[in-house]
Steps between C-alpha positions, in 0.01 A plus 500: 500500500501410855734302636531315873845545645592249781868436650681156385723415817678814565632800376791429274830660566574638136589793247215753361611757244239750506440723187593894493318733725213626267516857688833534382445310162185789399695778609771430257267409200391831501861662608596261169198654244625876627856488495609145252845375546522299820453138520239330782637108612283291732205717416142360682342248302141580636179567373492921575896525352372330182190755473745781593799418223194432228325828600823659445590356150150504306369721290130471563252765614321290794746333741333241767718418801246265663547507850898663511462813719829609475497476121237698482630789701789513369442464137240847582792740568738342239168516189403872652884561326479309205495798233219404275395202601101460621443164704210349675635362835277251666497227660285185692162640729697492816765708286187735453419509869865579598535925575779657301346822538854590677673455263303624202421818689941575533531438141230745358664762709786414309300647172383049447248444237280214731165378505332288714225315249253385753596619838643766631883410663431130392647302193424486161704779422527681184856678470611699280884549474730853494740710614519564855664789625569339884532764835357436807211325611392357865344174524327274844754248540312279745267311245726318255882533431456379107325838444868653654648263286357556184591860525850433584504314203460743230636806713807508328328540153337811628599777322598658833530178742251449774522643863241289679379622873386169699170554711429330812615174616703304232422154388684268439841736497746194387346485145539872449876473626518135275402731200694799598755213488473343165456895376839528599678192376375629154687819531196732651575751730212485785486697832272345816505758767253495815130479268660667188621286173678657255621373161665740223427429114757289356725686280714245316499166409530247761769201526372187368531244844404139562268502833409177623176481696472344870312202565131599645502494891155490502464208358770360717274581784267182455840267549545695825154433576547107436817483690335726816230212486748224502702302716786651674749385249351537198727742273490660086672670327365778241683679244607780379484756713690798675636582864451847410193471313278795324154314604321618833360143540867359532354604834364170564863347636441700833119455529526102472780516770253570724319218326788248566646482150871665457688600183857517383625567167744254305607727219186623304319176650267559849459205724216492738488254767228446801707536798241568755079460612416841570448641831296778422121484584425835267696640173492849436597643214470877339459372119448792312853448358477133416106483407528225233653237774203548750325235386736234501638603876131508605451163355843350662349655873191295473648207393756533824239539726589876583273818473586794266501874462558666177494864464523713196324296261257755321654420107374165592134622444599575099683235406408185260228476766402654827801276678354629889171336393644210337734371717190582819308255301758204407670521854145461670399216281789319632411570877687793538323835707626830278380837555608756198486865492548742193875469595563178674432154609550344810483113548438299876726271610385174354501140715385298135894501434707393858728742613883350622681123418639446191298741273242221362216616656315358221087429470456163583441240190149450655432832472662554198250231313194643609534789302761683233443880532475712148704828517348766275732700328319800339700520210814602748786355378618536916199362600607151401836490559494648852253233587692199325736483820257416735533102280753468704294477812148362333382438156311761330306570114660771363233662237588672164892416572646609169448855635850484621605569157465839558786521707633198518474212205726248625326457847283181521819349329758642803257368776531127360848557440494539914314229567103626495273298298285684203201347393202607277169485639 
């Protein structure tokens, strides 16, 4: 389906509840399937949690998880100790192009049973499930956090816990501490010192607990990105979400201060309001913490008529699509000048969008007619809703929308509710 997306009037001062963080939301699925007991409230409602909890609760010998990276490195480690049980773990033919030869590599010197049925390191996998004894294993912790993740996971189950040495530059440290986290609100003892992770077997039961999951602040980042765009003035509010919260993209409340957008927190509520045009001819940003909001802030700098740096970006390359490659090619169809590296991206200050007044700075309506640009979106769920924003400042076709369901079902919905316009096309 694609779908033109156009502002009516103005952005709409109003309330958004945004569904459960689905980092947090898989993480405890599996937590859930190893150790039963504890309830999960305001659980994700996308696409890759459904595939996750389904994964997780059927009985069949081939499990497909489409396009959900995260499902399917996390459901490796947790079938590699499924005593007895032989799966077939595959998954869409981007799934197949994704490495998890990381990953796969740490469990079989665990004593795994894995096979890689086409490719070596590459999905479909054939597992089949024992008893692992645990110890200590080293693993290059500056390609993907999930395959840190997924061993955290199941370390507990280990016969003799898991110490895990970190090599080279970590990425994307917050969701190894957010995991660490949720380990311990289950009752499992971790330890996180300087590149070493240690987690003990569990020896007893564990208390049964009620954990109820933050709102995603990922997905809050595309409100930020309409409200950066808007008028000065022009304020949401998002729930429900944490001061103190366990997601490294929560980062986003400093980087769009430096955008012109400020938050404050009314209970479990955050309200964003555009307080200022930035000043700032050039954002830089070291990313390799927060990769999953690069596209959106790279998205909201071209629309505001300022240039771009972003740093740290090399997960981007292995994602749903190449997302350096992607966004290179959407941002230049719409008159922006990109340059990407295997790391990074780096936008020129554009003069399409007028810098300073109120914050309009939109196309003009004669320029608008002449043409409606199409936004690819690669089967990248971010793709299309990074790029929505940019409605507020010109119309634009957004291609294969109901991507978003991946992450994020209720979106096209949320940006009428705001004031855009969705139509099919």
């Amino acid at each position: 389906m694609n779908i033109q997306v156009s502002l009516q009037g103005h952005v709409r001062e109003c309330s958004i509840a945004i569904t459960g963080s689905k980092s947090e939301t898989n993480r405890l699925l599996l937590l859930r399937a190893l150790y039963p007991g504890f309830t999960i409230t305001n659980a994700s409602s996308s696409d890759d949690s459904d595939v996750m909890e389904a994964a997780l609760e059927t009985n069949a010998n081939v499990i497909d998880v489409h396009h959900a990276g995260t499902a399917m490195r996390f459901l490796t480690a947790y079938f590699a100790i499924c005593e007895g049980r032989e799966v077939t773990l595959t998954g869409s033919q981007r799934m197949k192009e994704r490495p998890i030869s990381i990953l796969v590599d740490a469990l079989r010197r665990l004593g795994a049973d894995i096979a890689c049925l086409e490719n070596e390191g590459y999905p479909p996998l054939r597992i089949k499930g024992k008893k692992l004894t645990g110890g200590s294993i080293a693993i290059n912790a500056n390609v993907s956090s999930q395959y840190i993740t997924a061993l955290l996971l199941i370390a507990a189950k280990l016969e003799t816990g898991l110490q895990l040495e970190l090599q080279g530059e970590i990425t994307s440290r917050p969701y190894i501490e957010m995991t660490l986290s949720l380990l311990k609100e289950i009752g499992i003892i971790t330890s996180f010192i300087n590149n070493l992770i240690s987690v003990p077997p569990v020896t007893g039961n564990l208390h049964p607990t009620t954990i109820e999951v933050e709102s995603d602040w990922s997905s809050a980042s595309y409100f930020y990105s309409i409200v950066a765009l808007s008028p000065t003035g022009t304020s949401l509010r998002l729930s429900s979400f944490s001061k103190h919260s366990l997601q490294g993209d929560s980062a986003l409340q400093d980087i769009y201060k430096e955008l012109g957008v400020q938050t404050g927190f009314d209970g479990n509520t955050v309200c964003i309001t555009k307080v200022l045009n930035p000043e700032i001819e050039t954002l830089k940003l070291e990313m390799n913490k927060t990769p999953d909001i690069a596209q959106t802030i790279a998205v909201t700098c071209f629309g505001l008529g300022i240039g771009c740096h972003l740093a740290g970006l090399h997960t981007l390359k292995i994602k749903e699509t190449d997302r350096l490659t992607a966004l290179k090619a959407e941002l230049e169809k719409l008159g922006a000048k990109a340059e990407i590296t295997q790391d990074s991206l780096s936008l020129q200050p554009h003069s399409l969008f007028r810098r300073g007044g109120e914050g309009l700075n939109v196309i003009p309506v004669s320029q608008q007619d002449r043409h409606i640009e199409a936004v690819e979106t690669y089967n990248d769920h971010r793709m299309a809703m990074a790029f929505a924003p940019l409605a507020v400042k010109r119309p634009l076709i957004i291609k294969d929308a109901e991507v978003v369901s991946k992450s994020y079902p209720a979106f096209w919905e949320d940006m009428e509710q705001i004031g855009l316009r969705i139509e099919e096309v």
